[in-house]
C-alpha positions as CSV (number, residue, x, y, z in Angstrom):
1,X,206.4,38.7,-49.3
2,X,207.5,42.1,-49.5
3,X,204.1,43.9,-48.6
4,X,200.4,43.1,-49.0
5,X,200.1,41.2,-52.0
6,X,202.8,43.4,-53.4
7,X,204.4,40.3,-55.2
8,X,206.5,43.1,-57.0
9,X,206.4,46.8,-57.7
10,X,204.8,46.7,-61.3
11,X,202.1,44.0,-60.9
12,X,201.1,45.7,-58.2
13,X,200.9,49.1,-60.1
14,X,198.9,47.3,-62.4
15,X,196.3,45.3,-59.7
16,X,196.0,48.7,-59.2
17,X,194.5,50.2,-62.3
18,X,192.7,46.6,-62.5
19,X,190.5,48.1,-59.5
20,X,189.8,51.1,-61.1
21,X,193.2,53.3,-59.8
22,X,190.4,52.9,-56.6
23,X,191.6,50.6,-54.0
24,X,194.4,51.3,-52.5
25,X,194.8,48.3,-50.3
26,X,196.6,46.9,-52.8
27,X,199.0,49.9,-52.8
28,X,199.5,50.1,-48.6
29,X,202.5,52.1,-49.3
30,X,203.7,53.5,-45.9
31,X,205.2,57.1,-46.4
32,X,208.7,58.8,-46.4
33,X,210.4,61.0,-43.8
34,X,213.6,63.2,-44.0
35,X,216.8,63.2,-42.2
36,X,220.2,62.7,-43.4
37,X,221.3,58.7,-43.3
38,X,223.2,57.4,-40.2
39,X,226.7,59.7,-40.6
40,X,229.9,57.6,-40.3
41,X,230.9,60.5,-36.8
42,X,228.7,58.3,-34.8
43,X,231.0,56.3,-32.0
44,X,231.5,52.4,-33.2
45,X,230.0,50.9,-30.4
46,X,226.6,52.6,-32.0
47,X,228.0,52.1,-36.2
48,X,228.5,48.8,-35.9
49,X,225.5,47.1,-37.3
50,X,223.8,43.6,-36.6
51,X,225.1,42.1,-39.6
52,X,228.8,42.8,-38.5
53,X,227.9,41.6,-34.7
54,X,227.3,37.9,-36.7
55,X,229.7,38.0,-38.4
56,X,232.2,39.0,-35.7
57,X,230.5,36.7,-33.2
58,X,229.4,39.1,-31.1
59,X,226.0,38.3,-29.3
60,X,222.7,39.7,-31.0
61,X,219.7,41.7,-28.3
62,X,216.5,39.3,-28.8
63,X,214.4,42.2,-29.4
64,X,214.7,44.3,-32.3
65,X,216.5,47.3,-31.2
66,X,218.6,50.1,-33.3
67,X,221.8,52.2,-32.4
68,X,220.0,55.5,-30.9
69,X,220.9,57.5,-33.7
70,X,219.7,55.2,-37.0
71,X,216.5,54.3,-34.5
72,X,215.9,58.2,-35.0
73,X,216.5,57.7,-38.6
74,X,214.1,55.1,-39.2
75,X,211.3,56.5,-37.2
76,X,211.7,60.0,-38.7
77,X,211.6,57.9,-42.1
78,X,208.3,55.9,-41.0
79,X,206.5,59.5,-40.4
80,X,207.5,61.1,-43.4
81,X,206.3,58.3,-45.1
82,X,203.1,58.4,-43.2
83,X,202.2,61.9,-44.1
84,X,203.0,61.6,-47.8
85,X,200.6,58.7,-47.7
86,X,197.6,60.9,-46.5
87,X,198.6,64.1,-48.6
88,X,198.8,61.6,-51.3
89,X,195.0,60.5,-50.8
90,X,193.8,63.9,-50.0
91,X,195.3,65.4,-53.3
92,X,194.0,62.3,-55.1
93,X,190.9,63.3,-54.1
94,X,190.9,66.6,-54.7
95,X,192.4,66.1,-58.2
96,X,188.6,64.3,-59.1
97,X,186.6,66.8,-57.2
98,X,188.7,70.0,-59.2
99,X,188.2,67.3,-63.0
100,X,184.3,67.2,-62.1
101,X,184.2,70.8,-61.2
102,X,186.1,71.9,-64.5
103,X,184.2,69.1,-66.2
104,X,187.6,68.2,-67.8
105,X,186.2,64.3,-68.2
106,X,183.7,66.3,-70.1
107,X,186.0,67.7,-72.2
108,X,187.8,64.2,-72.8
109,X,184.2,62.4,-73.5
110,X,183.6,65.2,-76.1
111,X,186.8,64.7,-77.8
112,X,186.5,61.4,-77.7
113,X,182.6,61.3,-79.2
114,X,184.0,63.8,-82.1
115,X,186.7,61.4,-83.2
116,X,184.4,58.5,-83.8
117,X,181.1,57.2,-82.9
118,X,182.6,53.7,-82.2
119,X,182.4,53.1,-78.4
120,X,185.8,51.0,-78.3
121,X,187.3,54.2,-80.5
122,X,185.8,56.5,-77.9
123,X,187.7,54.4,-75.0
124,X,190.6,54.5,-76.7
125,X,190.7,58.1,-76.6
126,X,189.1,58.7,-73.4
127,X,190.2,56.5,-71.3
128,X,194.0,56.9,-72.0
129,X,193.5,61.0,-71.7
130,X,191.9,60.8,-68.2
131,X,194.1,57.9,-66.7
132,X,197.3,59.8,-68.3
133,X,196.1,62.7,-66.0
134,X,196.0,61.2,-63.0
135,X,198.9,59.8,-63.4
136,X,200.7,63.0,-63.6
137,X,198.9,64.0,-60.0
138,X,200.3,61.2,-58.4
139,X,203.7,62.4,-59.9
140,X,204.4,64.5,-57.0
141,X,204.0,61.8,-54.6
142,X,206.1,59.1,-56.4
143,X,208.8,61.9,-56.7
144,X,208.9,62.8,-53.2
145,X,208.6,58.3,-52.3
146,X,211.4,58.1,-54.6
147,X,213.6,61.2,-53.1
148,X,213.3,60.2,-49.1
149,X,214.2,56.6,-50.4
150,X,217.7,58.0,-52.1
151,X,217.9,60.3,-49.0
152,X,217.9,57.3,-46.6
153,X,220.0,55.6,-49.1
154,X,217.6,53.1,-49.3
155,X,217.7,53.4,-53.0
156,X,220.1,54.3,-55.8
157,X,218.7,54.8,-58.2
158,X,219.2,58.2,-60.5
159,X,216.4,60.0,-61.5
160,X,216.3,59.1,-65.1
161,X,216.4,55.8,-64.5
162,X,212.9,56.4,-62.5
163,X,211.1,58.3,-64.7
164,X,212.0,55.8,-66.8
165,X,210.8,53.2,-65.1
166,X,207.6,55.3,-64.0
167,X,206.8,56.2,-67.7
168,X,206.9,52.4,-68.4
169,X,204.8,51.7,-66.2
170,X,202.2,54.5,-66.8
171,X,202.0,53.2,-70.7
172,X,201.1,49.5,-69.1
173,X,198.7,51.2,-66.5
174,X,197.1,52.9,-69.7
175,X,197.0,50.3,-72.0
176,X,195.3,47.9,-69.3
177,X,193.6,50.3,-67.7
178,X,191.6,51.7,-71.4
179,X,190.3,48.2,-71.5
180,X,189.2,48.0,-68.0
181,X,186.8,51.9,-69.0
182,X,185.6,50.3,-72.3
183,X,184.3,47.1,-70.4
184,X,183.0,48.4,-67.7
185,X,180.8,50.8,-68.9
186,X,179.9,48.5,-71.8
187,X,178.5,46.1,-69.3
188,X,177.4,49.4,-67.6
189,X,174.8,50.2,-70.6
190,X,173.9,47.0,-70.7
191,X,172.8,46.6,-67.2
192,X,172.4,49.3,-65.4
193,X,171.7,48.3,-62.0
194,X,173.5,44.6,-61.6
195,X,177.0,45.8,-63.7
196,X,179.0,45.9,-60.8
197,X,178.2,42.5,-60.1
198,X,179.3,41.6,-63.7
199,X,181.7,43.5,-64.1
200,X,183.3,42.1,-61.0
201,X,183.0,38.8,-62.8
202,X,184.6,39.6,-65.8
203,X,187.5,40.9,-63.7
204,X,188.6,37.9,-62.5
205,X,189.9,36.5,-65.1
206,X,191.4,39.3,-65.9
207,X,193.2,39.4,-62.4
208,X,194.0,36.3,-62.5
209,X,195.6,36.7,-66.1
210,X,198.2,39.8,-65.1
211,X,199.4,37.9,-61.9
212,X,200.3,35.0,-64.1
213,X,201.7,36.8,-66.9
214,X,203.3,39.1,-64.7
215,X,207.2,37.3,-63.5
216,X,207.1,36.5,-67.5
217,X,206.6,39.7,-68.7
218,X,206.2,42.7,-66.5
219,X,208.6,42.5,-63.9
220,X,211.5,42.0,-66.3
221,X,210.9,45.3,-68.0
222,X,212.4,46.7,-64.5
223,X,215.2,44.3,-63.1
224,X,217.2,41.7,-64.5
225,X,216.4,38.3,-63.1
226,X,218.6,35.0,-63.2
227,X,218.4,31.5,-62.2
228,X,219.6,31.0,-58.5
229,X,221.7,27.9,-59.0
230,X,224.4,28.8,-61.3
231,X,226.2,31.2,-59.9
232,X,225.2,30.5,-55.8
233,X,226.0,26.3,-56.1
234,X,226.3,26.0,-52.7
235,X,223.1,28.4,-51.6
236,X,221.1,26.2,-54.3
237,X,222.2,23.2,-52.9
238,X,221.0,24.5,-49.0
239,X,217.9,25.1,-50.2
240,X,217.3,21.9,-51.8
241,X,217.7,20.6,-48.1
242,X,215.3,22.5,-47.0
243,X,213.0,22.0,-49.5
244,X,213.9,18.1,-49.0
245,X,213.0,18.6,-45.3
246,X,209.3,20.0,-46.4
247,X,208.4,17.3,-48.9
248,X,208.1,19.9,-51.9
249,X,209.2,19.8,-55.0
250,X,210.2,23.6,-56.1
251,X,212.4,23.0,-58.7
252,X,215.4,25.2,-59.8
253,X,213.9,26.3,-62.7
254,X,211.5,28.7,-60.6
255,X,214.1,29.9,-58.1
256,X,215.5,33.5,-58.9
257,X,218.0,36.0,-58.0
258,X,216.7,39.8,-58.9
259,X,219.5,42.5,-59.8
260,X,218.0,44.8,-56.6
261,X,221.3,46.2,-55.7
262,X,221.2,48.7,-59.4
263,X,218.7,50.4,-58.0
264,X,218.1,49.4,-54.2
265,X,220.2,49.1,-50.7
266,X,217.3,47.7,-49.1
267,X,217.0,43.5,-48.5
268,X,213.7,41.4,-49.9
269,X,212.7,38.4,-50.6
270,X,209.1,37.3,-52.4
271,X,207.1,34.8,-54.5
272,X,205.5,36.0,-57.2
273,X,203.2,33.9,-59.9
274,X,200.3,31.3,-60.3
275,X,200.3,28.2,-61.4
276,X,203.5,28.0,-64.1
277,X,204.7,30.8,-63.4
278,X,204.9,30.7,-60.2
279,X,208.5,31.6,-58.6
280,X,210.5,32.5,-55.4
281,X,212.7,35.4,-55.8
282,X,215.3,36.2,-53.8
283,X,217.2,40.2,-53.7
284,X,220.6,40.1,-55.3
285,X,221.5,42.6,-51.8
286,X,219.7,40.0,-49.6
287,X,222.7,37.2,-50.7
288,X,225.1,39.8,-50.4
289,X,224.6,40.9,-46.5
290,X,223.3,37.8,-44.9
291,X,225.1,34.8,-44.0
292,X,223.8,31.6,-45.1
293,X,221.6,30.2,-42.4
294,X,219.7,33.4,-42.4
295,X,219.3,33.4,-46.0
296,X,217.9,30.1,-45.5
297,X,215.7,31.3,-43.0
298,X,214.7,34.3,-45.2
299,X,214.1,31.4,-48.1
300,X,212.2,29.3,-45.3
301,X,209.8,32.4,-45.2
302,X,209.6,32.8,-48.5
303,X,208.7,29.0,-49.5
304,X,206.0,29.5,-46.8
305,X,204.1,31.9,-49.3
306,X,204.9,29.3,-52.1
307,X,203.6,26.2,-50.4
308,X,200.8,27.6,-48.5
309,X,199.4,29.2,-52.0
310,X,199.6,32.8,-50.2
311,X,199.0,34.4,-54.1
312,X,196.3,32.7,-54.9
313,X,194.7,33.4,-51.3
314,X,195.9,36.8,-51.7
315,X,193.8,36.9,-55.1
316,X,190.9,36.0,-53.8
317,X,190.6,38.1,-50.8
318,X,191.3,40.8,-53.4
319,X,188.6,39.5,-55.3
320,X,186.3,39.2,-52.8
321,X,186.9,43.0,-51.2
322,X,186.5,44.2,-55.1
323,X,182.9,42.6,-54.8
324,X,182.0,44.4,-51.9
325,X,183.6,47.7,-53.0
326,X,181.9,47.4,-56.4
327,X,178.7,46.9,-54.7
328,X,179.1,49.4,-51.9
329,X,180.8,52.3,-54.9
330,X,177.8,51.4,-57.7
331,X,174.8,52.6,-54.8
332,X,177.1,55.8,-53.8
333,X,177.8,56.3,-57.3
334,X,174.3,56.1,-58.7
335,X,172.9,58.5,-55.9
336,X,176.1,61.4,-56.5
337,X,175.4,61.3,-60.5
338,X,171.5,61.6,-59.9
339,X,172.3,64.5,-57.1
340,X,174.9,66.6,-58.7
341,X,175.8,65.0,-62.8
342,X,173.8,67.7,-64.1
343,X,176.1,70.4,-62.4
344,X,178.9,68.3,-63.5
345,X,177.8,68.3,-67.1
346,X,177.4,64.5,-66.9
347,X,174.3,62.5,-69.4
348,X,173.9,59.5,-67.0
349,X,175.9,57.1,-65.1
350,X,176.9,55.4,-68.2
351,X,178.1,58.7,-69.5
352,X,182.2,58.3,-70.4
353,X,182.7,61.0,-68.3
354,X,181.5,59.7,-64.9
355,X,184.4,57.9,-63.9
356,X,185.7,60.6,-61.5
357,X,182.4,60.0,-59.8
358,X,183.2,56.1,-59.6
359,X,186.9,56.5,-58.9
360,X,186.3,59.1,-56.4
361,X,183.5,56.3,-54.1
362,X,186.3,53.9,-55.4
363,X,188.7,55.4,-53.7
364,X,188.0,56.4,-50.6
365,X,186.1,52.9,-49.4
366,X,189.1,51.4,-51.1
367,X,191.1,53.6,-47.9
368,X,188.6,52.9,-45.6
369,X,189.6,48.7,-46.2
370,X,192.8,49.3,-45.6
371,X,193.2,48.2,-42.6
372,X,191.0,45.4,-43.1
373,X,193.3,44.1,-45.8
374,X,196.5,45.2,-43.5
375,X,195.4,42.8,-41.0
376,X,194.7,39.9,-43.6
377,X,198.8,40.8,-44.6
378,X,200.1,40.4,-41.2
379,X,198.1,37.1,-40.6
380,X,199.7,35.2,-44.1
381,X,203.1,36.7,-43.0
382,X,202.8,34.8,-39.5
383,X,202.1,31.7,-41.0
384,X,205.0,32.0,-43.5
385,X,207.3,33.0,-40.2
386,X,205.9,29.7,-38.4
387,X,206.2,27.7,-41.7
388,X,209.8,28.9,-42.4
389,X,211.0,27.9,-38.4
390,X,209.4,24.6,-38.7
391,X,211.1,23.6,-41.7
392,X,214.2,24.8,-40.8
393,X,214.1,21.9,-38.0
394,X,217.0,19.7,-38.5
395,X,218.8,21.8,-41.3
396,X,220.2,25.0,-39.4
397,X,221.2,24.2,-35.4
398,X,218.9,26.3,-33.4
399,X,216.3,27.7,-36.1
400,X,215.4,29.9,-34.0
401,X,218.4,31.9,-33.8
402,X,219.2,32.2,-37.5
403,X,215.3,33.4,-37.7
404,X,215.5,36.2,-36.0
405,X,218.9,37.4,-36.7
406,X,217.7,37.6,-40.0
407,X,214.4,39.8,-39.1
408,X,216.9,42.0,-37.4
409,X,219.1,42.5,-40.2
410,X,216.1,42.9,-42.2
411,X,214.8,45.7,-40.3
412,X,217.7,47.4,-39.8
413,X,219.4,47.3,-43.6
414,X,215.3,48.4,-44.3
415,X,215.2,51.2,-42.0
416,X,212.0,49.3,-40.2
417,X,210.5,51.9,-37.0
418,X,211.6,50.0,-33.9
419,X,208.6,51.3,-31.8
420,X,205.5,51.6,-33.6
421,X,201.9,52.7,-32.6
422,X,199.0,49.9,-32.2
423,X,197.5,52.9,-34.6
424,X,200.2,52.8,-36.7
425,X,200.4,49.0,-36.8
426,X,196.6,48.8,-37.3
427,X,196.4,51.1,-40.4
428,X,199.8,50.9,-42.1
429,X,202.4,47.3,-41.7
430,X,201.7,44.8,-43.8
431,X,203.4,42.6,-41.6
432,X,203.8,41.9,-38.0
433,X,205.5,44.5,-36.2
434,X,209.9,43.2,-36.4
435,X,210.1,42.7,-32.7
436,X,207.1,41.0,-32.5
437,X,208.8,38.4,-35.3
438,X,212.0,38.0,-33.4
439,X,209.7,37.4,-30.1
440,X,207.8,34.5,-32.2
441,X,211.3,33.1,-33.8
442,X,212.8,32.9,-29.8
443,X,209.4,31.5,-28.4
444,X,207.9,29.5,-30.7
445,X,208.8,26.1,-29.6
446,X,205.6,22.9,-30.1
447,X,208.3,20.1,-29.9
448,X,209.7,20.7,-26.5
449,X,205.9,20.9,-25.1
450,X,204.9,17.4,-26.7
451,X,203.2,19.2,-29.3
452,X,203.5,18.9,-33.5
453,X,204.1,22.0,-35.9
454,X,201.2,22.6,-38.1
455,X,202.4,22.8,-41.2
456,X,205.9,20.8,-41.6
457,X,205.2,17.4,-39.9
């Protein structure tokens, strides 16, 4: 999986606005830093990267350690990203304090009410206006993502190409998001102290509904996608050992190779879908760069998510923090409308124009879980690591090798910080710290102790 339920850029974007634009634990994106990428004056014995040590033969550290000079990289990286991630939520914040303040919603709900009486009419107007306008304050933030990326040449792509792809998906976000307003506050009106417990209901269908539709079509709206069998035969026919080896049947149909490399360096790997369209997708770069026993590893991981039904866990422990949010947000939201709507220029909490109010509670418990749902990240991504070593078993010599060359590669094509904070850890990865991985692909071990693996018997 490529980060906390991040099954792929756009759904997320959209799980997003499915929450309101409020919780950003499904949007744990670290922050961006600035230096120049590693320069090619730096001595070879420090250049040459893991990648080229296996393919030259040359023995790999067990730990996951970078050439001095790209270690500063990625660490300087790592921070940068940090600190747009907070300036990010503080401006986000502000932005809704500043749109209460001016009353702008107001303005919108007035608009809106002058257009038509129709309620649905009146979303359709009001909903689009305020959503388009925090899209454009998160602009600044995506830019600056975007431009430390292309700095660190973890990206490619040019800028018009972005905004393309950002516009797209702001007119999804809108279109989605409009129907989320004129629901909610529809079952707002109609029960005003128990809709956050029905609206949560009627959300999960709707959840459930954009991360099945999504590999069909969202994601293609952004990179090409193509069967993985005809054109890498012999990588197909690898996997179908492993997948032999597990007992599953993942047929070729939902195996995928994603154009990554026209707009991104970096290497990935993820599953994506429910039910039908449920998939494995593999990075057009990550086929390029890794020989094939770590790409089998890499898949190994990767059919980890698939067989253990990470998505639909992932769904529900979404689900299951929107409940609590909803209920913790609709008591702080009540009690800020009664204090201060009247000042704001707000009628009532079922009044278009207090969603800043619910976005603003939204948001900020929605930071506060972050960790929470960080930690629920890093505990699916352990089991897909053990999953992937134990059915590797018998198809690669020495799994564990393979494993966490792989990791390595991974974190070092990825720019990964070799040395994070227990803070850091705790509040930003996703995923298990790199070295720990590689420590857990060396030491993991249950056959030669008499004991069975726990998930590939």
């Amino acid at each position: 999986m490529a980060r906390l339920l991040q099954w792929n850029s756009l759904s997320h974007r959209l799980l997003a606005v499915f929450f309101f634009l409020g919780l950003p634990f499904l949007s744990l994106a670290q922050a961006p830093p600035a230096e120049d990428r590693p320069s090619s004056s730096a001595p070879a014995a420090q250049a040459i990267s893991t990648a080229e040590q296996i393919l030259i033969g040359e023995p790999v550290p067990q730990g996951y350690t970078l050439p001095p000079e790209r270690a500063a990289q990625a660490t300087a990286y790592a921070r940068a990203r940090r600190r747009i991630y907070f300036l990010d939520f503080a401006w986000g914040l502000l932005a809704l304090l500043i749109a209460l303040r001016w009353r702008v919603a107001v303005k919108f709900r007035q608009w809106a009410e002058r257009v038509s009486r129709y309620r649905i009419l009146q979303a359709a107007i009001f909903a689009p206006a305020l959503l388009a306008l925090l899209e454009v304050v998160g602009l600044p933030a995506g830019a600056a993502r975007h431009w430390l990326a292309v700095r660190y040449g973890l990206s490619v792509q040019p800028w018009p190409s972005w905004l393309g792809d950002r516009a797209k998906g702001a007119l999804l976000e809108l279109a989605l998001g409009s129907l989320l307003v004129w629901l909610l506050y529809a079952v707002m009106r109609r029960s005003p102290r128990r809709w956050w417990f029905y609206s949560w209901l009627g959300s999960l269908p709707i959840l459930v509904f954009v991360v099945f539709l999504s590999p069909w079509l969202v994601d293609p709206l952004f990179f090409d996608f193509k069967p993985l069998a005809p054109d890498h035969p012999d990588l197909a026919a690898q996997i179908e050992r492993v997948i032999a080896r597990a007992g599953e049947d993942i047929p070729e149909s939902r195996m995928y190779v994603m154009n990554a490399s026209s707009k991104l360096n970096a290497l990935n790997a993820y599953v994506t879908g429910l039910g039908a369209s449920r998939r494995v997708v593999v990075w057009d770069t990550t086929i390029a760069r890794l020989p094939t026993p770590e790409l089998l590893a890499v898949f190994g991981h990767e059919m980890g998510h698939y067989v253990l039904g990470h998505v639909r866990a992932g769904v529900l422990f979404a689900a299951g923090l929107l409940l609590a949010g909803l209920f913790a947000a609709s008591h702080l939201f009540r009690w800020a409308v009664s204090r201060w709507g009247g000042g704001w220029g707000l009628r009532g909490a079922d009044d278009w124009a207090s969603l800043p109010v619910l976005l603003l509670f939204l948001s900020v418990l929605g930071f506060l879980v972050t960790p929470a749902a960080n930690a629920y990240s890093r505990h699916i991504e352990h089991q897909a690591d053990q999953y992937g070593l134990e059915v590797l078993r018998g198809i690669v010599p020495d799994a564990s090798a393979p494993a966490a060359r792989s990791l390595h590669i991974l974190g070092e094509e990825d720019l990964e910080e070799p040395s994070p904070s227990r803070a850091v850890v705790f509040w930003f990865y996703s995923h298990p710290p790199i070295n720990d991985r590689i420590i857990f692909a060396h030491t993991y071990d249950p056959w030669s102790q008499g004991g069975s693996p726990e998930f590939v018997k």
